[in-house]
PDB file of N, CA, C and O in Angstrom, chain B, residues numbered from 101:
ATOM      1  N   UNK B 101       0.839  -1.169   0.000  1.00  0.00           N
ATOM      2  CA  UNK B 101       0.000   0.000   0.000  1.00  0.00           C
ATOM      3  C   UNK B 101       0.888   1.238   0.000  1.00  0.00           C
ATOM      4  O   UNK B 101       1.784   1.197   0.843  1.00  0.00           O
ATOM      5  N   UNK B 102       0.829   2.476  -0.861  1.00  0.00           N
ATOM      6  CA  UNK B 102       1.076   3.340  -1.109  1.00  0.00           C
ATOM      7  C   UNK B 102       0.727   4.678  -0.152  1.00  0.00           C
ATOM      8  O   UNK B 102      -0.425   4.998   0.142  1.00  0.00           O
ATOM      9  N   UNK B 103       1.986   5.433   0.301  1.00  0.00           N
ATOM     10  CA  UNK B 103       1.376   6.488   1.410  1.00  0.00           C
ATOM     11  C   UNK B 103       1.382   7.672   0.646  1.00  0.00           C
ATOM     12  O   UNK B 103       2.239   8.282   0.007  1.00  0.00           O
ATOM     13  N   UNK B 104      -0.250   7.882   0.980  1.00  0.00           N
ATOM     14  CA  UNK B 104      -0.539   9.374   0.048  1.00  0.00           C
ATOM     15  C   UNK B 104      -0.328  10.574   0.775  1.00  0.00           C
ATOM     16  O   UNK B 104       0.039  10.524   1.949  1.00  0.00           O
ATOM     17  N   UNK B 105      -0.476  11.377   0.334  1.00  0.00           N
ATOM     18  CA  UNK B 105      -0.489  12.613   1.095  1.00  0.00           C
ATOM     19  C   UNK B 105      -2.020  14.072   0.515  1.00  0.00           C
ATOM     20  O   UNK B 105      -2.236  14.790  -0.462  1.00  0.00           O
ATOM     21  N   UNK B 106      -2.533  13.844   1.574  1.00  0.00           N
ATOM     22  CA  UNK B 106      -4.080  14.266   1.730  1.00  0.00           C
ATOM     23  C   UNK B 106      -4.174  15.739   2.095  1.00  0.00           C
ATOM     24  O   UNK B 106      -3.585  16.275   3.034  1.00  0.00           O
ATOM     25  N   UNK B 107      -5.070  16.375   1.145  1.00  0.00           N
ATOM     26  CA  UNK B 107      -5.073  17.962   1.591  1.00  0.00           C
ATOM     27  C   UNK B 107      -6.493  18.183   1.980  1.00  0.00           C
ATOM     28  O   UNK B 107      -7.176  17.650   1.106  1.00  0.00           O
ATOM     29  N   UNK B 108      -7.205  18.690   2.833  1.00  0.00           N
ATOM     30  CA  UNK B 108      -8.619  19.131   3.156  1.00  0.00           C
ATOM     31  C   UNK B 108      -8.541  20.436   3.084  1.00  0.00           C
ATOM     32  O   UNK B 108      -7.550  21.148   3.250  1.00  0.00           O
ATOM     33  N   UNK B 109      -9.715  20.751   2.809  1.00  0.00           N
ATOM     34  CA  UNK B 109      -9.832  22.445   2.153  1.00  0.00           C
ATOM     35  C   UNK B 109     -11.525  22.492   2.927  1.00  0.00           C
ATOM     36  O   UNK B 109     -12.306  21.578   2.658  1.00  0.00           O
ATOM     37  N   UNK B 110     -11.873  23.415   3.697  1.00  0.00           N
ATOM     38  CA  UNK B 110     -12.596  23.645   4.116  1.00  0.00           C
ATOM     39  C   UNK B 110     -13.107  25.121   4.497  1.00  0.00           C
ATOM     40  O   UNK B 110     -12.204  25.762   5.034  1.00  0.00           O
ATOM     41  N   UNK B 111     -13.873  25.573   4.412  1.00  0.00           N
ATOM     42  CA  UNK B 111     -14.327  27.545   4.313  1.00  0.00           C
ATOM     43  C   UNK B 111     -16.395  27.445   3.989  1.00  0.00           C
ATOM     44  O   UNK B 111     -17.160  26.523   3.706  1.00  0.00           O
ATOM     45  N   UNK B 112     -16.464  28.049   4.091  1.00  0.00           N
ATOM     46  CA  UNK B 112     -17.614  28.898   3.774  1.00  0.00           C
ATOM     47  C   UNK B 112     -17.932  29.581   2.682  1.00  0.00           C
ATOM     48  O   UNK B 112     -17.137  30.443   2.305  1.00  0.00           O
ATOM     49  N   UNK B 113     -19.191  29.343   1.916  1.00  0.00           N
ATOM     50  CA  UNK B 113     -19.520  30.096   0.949  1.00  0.00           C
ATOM     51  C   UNK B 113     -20.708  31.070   1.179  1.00  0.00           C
ATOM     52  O   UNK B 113     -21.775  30.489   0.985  1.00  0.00           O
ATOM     53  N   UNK B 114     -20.822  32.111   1.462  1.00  0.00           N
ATOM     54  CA  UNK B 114     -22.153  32.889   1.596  1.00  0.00           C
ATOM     55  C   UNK B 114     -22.246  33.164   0.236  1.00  0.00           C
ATOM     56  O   UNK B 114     -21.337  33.651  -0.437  1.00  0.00           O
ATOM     57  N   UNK B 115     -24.222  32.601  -0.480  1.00  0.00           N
ATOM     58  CA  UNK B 115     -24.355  33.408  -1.354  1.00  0.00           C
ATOM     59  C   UNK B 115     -26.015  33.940  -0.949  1.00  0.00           C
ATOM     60  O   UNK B 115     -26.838  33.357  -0.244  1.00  0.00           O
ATOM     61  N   UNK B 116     -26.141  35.291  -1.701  1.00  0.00           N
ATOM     62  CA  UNK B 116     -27.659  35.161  -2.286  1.00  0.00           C
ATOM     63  C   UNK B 116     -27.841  35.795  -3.422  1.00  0.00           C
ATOM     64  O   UNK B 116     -27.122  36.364  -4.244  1.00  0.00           O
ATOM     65  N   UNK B 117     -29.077  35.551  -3.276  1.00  0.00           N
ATOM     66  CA  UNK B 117     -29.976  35.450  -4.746  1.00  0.00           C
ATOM     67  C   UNK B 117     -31.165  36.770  -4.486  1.00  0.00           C
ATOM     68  O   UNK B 117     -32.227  36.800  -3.865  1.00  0.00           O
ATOM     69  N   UNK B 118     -30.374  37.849  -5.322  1.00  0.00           N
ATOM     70  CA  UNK B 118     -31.216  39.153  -5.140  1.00  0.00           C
ATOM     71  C   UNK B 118     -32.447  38.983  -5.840  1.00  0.00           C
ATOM     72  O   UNK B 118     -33.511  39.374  -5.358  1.00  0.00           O
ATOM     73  N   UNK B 119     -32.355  38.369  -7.057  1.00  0.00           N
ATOM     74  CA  UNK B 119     -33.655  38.471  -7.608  1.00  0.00           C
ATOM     75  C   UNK B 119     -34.373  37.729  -7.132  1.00  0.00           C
ATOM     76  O   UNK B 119     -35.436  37.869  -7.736  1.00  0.00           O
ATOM     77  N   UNK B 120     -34.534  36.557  -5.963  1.00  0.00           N
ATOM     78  CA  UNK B 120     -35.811  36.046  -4.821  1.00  0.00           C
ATOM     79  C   UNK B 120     -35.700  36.457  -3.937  1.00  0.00           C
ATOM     80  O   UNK B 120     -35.941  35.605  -3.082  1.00  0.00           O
ATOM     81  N   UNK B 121     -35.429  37.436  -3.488  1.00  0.00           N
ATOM     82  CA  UNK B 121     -35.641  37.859  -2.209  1.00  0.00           C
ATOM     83  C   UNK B 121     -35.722  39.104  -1.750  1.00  0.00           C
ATOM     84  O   UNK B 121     -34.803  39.776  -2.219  1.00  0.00           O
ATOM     85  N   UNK B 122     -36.570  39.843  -0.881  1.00  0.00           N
ATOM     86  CA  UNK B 122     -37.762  41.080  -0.686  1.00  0.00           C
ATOM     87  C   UNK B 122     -36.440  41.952  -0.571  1.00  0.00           C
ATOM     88  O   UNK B 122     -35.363  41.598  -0.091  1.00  0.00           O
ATOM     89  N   UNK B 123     -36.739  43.018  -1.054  1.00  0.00           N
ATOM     90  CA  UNK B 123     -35.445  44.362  -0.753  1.00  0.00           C
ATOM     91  C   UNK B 123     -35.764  44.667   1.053  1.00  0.00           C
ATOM     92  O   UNK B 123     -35.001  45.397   1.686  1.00  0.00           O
ATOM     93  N   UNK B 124     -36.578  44.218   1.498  1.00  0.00           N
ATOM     94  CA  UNK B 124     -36.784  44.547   2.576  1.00  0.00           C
ATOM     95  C   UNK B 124     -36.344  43.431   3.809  1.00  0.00           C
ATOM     96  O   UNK B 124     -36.712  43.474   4.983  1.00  0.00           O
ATOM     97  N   UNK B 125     -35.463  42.447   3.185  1.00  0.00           N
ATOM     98  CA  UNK B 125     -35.002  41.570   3.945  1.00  0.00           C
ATOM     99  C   UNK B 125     -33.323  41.704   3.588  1.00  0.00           C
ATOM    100  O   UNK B 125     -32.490  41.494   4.469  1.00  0.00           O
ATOM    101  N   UNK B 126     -33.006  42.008   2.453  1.00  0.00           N
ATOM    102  CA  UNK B 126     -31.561  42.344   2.146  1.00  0.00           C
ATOM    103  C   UNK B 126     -31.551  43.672   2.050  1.00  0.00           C
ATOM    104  O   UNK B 126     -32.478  44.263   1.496  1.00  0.00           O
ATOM    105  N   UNK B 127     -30.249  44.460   2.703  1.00  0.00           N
ATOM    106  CA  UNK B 127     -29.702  45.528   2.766  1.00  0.00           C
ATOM    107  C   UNK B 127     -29.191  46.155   1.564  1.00  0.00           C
ATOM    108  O   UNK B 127     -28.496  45.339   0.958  1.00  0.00           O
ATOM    109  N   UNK B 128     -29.267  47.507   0.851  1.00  0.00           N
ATOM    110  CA  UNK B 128     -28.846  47.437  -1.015  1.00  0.00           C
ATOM    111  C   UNK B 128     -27.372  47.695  -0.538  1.00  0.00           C
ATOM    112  O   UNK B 128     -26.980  48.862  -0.518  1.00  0.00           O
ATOM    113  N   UNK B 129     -26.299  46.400  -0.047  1.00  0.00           N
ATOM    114  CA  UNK B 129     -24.962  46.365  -0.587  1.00  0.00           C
ATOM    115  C   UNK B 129     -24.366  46.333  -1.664  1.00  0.00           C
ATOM    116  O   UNK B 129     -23.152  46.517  -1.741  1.00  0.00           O
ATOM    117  N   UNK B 130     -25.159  46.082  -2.722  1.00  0.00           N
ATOM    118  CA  UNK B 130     -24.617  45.663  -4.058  1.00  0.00           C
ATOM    119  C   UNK B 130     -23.296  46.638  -4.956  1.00  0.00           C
ATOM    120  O   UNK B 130     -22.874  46.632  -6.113  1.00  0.00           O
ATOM    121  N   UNK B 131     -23.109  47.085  -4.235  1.00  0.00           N
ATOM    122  CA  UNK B 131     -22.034  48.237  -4.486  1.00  0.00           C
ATOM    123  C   UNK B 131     -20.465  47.526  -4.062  1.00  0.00           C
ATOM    124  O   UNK B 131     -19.410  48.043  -4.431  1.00  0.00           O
ATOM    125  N   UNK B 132     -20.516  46.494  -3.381  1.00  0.00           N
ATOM    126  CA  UNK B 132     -18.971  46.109  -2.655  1.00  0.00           C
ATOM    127  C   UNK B 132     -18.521  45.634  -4.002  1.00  0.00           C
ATOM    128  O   UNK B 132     -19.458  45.626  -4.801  1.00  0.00           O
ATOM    129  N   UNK B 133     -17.390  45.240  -4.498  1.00  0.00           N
ATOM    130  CA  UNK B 133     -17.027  45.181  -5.214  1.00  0.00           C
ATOM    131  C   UNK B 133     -15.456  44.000  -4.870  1.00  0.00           C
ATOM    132  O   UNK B 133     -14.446  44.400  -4.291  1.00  0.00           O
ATOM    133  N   UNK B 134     -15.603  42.901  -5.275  1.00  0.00           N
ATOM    134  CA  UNK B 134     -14.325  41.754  -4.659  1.00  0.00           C
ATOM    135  C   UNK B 134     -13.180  41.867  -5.633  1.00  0.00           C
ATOM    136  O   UNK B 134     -13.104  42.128  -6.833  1.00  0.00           O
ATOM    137  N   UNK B 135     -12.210  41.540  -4.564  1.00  0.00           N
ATOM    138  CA  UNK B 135     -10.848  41.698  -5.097  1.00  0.00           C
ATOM    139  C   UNK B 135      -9.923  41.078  -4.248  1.00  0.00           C
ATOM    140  O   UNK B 135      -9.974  40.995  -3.021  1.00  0.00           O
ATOM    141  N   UNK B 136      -8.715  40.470  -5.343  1.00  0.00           N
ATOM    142  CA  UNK B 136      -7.982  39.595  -4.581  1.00  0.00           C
ATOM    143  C   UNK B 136      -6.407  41.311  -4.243  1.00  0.00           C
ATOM    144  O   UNK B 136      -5.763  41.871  -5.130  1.00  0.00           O
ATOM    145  N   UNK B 137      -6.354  41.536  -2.992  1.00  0.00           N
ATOM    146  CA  UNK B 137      -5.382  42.292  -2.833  1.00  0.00           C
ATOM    147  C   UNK B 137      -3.886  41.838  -2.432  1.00  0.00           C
ATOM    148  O   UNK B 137      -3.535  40.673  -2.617  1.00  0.00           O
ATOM    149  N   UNK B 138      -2.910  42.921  -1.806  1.00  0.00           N
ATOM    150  CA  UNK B 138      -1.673  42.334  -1.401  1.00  0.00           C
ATOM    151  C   UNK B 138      -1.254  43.629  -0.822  1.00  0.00           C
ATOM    152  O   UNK B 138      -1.903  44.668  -0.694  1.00  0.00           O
ATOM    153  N   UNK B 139      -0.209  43.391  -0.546  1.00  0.00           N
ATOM    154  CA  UNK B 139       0.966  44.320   0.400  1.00  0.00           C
ATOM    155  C   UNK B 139       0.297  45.880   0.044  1.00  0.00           C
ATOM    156  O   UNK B 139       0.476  46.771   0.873  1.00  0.00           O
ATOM    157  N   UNK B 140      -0.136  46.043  -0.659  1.00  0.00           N
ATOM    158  CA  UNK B 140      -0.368  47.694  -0.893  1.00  0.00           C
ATOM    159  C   UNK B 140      -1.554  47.923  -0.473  1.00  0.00           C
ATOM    160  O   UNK B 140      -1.880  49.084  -0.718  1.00  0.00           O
ATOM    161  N   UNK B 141      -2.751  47.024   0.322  1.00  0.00           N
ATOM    162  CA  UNK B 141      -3.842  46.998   0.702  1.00  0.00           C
ATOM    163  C   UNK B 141      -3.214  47.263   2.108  1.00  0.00           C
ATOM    164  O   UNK B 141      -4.165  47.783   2.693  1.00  0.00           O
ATOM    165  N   UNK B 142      -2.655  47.238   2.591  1.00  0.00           N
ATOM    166  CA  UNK B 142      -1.981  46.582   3.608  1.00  0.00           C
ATOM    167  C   UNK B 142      -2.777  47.748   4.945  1.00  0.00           C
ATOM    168  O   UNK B 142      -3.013  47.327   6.077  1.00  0.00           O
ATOM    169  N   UNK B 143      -3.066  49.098   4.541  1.00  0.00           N
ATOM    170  CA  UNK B 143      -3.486  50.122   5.329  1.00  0.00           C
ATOM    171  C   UNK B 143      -5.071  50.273   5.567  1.00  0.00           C
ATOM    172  O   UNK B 143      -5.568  50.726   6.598  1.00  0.00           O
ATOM    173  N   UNK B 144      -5.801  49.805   4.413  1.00  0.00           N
ATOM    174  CA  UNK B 144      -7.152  49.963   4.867  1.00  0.00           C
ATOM    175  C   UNK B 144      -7.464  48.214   5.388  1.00  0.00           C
ATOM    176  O   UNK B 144      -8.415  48.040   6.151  1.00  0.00           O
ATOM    177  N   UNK B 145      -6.671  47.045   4.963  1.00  0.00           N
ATOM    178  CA  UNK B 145      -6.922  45.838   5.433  1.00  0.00           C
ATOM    179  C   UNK B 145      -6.518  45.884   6.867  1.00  0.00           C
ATOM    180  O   UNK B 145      -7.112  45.303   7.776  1.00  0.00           O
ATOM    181  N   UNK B 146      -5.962  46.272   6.930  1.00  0.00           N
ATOM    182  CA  UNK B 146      -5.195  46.493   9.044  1.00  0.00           C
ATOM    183  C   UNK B 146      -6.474  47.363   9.513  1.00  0.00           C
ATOM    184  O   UNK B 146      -7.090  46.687  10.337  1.00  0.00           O
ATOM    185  N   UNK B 147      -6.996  48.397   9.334  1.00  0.00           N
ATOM    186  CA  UNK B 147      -8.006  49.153   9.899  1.00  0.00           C
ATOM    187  C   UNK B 147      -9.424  47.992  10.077  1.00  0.00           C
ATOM    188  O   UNK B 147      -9.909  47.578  11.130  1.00  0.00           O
ATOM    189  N   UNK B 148      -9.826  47.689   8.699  1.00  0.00           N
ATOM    190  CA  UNK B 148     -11.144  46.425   9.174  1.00  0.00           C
ATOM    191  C   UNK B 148     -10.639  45.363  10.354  1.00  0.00           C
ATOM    192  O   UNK B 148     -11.298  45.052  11.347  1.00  0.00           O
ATOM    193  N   UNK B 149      -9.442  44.931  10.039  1.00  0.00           N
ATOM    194  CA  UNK B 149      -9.257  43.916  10.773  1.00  0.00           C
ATOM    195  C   UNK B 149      -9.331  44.131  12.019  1.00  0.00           C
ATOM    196  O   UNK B 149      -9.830  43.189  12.635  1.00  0.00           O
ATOM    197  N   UNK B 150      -8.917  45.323  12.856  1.00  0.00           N
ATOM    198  CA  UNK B 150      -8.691  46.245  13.723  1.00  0.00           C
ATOM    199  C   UNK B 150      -7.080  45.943  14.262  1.00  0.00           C
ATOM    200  O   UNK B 150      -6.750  45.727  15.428  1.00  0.00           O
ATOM    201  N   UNK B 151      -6.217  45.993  13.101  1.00  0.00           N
ATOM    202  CA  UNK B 151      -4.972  45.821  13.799  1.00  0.00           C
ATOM    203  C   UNK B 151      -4.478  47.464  14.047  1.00  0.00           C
ATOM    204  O   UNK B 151      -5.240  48.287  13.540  1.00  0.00           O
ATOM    205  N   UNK B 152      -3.478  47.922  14.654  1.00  0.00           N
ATOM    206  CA  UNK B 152      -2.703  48.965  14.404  1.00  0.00           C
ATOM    207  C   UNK B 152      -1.349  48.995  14.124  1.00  0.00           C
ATOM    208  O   UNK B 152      -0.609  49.860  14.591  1.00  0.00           O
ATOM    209  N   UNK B 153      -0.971  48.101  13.386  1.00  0.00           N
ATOM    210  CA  UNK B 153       0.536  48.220  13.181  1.00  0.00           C
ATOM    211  C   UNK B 153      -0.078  46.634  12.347  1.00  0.00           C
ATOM    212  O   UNK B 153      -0.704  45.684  12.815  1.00  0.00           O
ATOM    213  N   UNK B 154       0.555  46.973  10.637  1.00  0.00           N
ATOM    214  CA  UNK B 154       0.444  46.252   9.614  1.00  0.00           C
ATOM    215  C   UNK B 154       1.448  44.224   9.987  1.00  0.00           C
ATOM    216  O   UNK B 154       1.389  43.167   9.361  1.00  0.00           O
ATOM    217  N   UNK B 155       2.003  44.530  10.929  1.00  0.00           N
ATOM    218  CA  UNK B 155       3.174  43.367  10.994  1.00  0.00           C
ATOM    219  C   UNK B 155       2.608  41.786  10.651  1.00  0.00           C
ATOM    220  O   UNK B 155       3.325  41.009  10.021  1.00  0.00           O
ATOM    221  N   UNK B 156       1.351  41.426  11.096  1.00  0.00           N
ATOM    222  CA  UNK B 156       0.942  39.933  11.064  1.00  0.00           C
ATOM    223  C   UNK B 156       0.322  39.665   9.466  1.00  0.00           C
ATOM    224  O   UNK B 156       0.040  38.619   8.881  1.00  0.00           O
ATOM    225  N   UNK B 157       0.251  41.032   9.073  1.00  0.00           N
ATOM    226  CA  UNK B 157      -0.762  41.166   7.375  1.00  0.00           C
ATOM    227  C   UNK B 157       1.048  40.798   6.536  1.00  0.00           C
ATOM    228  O   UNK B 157       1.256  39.761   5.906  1.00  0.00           O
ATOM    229  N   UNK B 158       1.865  41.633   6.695  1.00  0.00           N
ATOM    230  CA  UNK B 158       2.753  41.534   6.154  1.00  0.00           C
ATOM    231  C   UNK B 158       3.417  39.858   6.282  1.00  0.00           C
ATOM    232  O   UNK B 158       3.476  39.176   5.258  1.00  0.00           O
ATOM    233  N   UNK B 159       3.730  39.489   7.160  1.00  0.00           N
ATOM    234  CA  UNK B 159       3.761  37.865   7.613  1.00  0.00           C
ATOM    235  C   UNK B 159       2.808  36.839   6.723  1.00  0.00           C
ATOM    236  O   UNK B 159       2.893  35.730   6.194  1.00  0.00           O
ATOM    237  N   UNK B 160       1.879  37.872   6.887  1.00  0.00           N
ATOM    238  CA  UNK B 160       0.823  36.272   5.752  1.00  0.00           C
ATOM    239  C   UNK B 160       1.024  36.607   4.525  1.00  0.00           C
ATOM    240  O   UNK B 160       1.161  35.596   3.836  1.00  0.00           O
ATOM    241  N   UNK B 161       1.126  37.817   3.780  1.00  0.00           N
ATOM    242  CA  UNK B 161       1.342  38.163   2.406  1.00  0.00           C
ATOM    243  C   UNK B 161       2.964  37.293   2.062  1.00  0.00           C
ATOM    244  O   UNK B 161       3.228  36.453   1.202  1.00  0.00           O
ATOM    245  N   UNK B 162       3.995  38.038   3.339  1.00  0.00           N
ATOM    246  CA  UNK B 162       5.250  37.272   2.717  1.00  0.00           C
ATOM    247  C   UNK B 162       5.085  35.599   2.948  1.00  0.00           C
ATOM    248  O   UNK B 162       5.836  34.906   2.261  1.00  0.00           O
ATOM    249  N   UNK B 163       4.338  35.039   3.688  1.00  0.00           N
ATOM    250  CA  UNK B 163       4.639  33.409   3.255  1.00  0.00           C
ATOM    251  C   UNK B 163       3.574  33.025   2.214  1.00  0.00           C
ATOM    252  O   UNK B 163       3.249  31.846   2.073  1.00  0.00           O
ATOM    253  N   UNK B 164       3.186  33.731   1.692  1.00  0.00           N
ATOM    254  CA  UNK B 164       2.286  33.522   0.211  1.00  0.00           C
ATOM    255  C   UNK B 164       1.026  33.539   0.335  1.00  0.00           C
ATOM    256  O   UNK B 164       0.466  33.494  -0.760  1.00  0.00           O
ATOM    257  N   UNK B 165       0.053  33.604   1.575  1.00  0.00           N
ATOM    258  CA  UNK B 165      -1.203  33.758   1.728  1.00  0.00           C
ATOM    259  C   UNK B 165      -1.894  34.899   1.250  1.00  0.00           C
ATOM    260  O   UNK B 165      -1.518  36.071   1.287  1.00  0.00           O
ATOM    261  N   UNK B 166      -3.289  34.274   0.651  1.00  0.00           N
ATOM    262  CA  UNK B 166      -3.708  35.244  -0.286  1.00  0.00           C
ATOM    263  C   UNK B 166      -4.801  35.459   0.355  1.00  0.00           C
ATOM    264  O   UNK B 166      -5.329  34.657   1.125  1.00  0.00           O
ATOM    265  N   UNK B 167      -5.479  37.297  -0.115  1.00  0.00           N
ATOM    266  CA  UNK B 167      -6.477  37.614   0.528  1.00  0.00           C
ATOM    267  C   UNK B 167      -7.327  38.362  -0.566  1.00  0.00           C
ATOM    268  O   UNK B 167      -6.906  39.095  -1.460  1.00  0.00           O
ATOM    269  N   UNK B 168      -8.525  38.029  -0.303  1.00  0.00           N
ATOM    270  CA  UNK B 168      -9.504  38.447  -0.919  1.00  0.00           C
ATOM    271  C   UNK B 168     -10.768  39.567  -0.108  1.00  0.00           C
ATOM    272  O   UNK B 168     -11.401  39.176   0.873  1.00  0.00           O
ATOM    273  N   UNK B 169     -10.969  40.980  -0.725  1.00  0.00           N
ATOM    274  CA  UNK B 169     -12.039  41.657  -0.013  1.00  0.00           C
ATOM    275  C   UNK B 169     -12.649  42.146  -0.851  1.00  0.00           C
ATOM    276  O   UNK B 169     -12.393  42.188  -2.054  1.00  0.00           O
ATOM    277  N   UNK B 170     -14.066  42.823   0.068  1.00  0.00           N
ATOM    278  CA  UNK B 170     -15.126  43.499  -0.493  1.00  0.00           C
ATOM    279  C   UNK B 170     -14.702  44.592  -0.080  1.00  0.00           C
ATOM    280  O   UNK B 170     -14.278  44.841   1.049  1.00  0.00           O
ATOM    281  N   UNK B 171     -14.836  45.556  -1.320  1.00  0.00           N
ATOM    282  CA  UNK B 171     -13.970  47.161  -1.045  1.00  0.00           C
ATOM    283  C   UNK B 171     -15.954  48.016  -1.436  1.00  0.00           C
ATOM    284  O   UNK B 171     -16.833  47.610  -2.197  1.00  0.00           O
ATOM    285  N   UNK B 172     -15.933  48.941  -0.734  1.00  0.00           N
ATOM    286  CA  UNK B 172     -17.160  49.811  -0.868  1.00  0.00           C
ATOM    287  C   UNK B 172     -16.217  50.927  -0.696  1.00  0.00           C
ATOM    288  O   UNK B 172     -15.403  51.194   0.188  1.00  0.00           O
ATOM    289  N   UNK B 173     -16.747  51.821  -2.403  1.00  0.00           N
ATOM    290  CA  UNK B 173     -15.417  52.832  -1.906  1.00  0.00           C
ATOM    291  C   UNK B 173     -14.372  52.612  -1.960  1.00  0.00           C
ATOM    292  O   UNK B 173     -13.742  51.782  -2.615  1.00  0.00           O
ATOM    293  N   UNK B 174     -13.988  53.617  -1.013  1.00  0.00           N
ATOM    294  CA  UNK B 174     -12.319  53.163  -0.331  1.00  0.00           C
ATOM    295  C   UNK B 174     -11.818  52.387   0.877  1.00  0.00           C
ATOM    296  O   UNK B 174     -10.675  52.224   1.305  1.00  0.00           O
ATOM    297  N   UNK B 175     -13.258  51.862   1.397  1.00  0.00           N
ATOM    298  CA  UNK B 175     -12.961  50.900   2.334  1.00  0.00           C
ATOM    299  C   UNK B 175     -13.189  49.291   2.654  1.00  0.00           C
ATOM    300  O   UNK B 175     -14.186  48.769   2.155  1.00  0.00           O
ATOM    301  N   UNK B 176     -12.484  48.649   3.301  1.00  0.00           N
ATOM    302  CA  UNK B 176     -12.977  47.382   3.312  1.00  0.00           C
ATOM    303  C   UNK B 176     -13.966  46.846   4.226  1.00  0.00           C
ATOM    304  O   UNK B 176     -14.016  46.817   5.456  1.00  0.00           O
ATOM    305  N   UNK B 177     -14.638  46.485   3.431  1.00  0.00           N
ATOM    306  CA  UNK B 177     -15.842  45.931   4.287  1.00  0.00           C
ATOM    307  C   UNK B 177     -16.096  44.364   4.542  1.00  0.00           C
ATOM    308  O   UNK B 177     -16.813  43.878   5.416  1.00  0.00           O
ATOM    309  N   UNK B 178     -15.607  43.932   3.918  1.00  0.00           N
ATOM    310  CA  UNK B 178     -14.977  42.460   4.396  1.00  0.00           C
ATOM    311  C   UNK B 178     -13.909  41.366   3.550  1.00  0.00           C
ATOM    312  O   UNK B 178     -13.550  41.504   2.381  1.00  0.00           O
ATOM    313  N   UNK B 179     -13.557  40.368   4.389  1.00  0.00           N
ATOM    314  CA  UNK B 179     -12.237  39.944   3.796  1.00  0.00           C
ATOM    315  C   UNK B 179     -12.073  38.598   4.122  1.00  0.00           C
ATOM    316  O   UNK B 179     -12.959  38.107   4.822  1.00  0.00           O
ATOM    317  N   UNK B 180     -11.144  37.888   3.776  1.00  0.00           N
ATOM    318  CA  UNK B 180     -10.694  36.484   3.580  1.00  0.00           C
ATOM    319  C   UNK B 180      -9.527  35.837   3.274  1.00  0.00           C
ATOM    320  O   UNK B 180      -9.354  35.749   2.059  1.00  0.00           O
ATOM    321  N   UNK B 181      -8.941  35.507   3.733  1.00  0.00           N
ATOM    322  CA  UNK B 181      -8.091  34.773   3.295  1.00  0.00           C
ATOM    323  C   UNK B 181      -7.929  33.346   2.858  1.00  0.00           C
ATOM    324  O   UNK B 181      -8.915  32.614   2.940  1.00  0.00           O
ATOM    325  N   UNK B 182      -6.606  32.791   2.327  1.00  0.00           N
ATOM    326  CA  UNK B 182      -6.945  32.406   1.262  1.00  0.00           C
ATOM    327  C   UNK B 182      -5.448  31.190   1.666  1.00  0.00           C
ATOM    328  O   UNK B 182      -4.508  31.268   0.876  1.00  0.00           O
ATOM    329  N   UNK B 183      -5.334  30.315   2.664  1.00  0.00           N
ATOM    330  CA  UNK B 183      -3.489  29.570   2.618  1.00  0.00           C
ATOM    331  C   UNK B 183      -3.927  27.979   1.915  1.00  0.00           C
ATOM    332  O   UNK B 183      -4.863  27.185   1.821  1.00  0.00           O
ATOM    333  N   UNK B 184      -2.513  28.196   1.526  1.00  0.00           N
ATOM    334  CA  UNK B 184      -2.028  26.190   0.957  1.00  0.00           C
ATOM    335  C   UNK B 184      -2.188  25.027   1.790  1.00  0.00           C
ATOM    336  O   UNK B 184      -1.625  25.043   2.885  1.00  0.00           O
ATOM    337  N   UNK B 185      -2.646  24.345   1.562  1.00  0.00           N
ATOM    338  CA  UNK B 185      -2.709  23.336   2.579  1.00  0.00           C
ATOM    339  C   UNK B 185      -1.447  23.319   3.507  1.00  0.00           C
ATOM    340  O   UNK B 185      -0.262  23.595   3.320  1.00  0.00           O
ATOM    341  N   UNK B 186      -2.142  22.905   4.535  1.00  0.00           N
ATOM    342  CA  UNK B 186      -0.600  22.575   5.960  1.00  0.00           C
ATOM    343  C   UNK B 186      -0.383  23.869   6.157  1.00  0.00           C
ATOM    344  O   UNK B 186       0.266  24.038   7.190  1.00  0.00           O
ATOM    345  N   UNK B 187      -0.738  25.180   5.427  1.00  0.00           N
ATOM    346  CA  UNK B 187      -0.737  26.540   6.459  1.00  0.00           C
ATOM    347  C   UNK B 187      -1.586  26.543   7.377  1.00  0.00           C
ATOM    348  O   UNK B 187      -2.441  25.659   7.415  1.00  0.00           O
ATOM    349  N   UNK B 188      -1.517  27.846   8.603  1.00  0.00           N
ATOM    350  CA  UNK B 188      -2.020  28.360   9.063  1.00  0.00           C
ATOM    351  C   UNK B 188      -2.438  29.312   9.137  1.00  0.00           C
ATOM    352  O   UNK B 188      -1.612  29.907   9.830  1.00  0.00           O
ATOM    353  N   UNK B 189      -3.801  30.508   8.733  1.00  0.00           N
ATOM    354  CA  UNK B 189      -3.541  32.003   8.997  1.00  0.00           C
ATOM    355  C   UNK B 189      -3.998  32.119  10.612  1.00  0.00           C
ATOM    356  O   UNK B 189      -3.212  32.905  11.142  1.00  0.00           O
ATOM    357  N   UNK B 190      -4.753  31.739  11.363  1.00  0.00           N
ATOM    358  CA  UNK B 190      -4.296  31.868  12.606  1.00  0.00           C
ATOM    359  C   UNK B 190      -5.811  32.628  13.519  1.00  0.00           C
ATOM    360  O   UNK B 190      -5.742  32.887  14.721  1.00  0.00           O
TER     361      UNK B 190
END
């Protein structure tokens, strides 16, 4: 027998579906706008997160972890990340 080596990938998908459902049960967000960012996000992604000093964002960008947000504007309104199997973001 052959020893494999096994990756599990596990996260969350939120979706909905604007056209079934009452404007009066969804909020009109439809304005956020997704994007995969990096090191130059690095100032409005530290503010959502509520860090004050960029150091643990910089740590996950340099070991290759990727992040994805909803920008409204100029700000982020939510976010995600994104590691290789056998990482951690923490």
């Amino acid at each position: 027998m052959m020893a494999r080596a096994w990756a599990f990938q596990r996260g969350i998908l939120w979706a909905i579906d604007l056209g079934r459902t009452s404007p009066a049960v969804v909020p009109t967000r439809a304005d956020v706008r997704f994007a995969e960012v990096g090191r130059e996000s690095q100032e409005p992604l530290s503010r959502a997160m509520g860090l004050r000093v960029p150091d643990e964002l910089l740590r996950r960008f340099d070991a290759g972890v990727r992040c994805f947000v909803g920008w409204r504007g100029d700000e982020v309104v939510t976010y995600g990340w994104l590691f290789q199997p056998g990482g951690f973001v923490g």
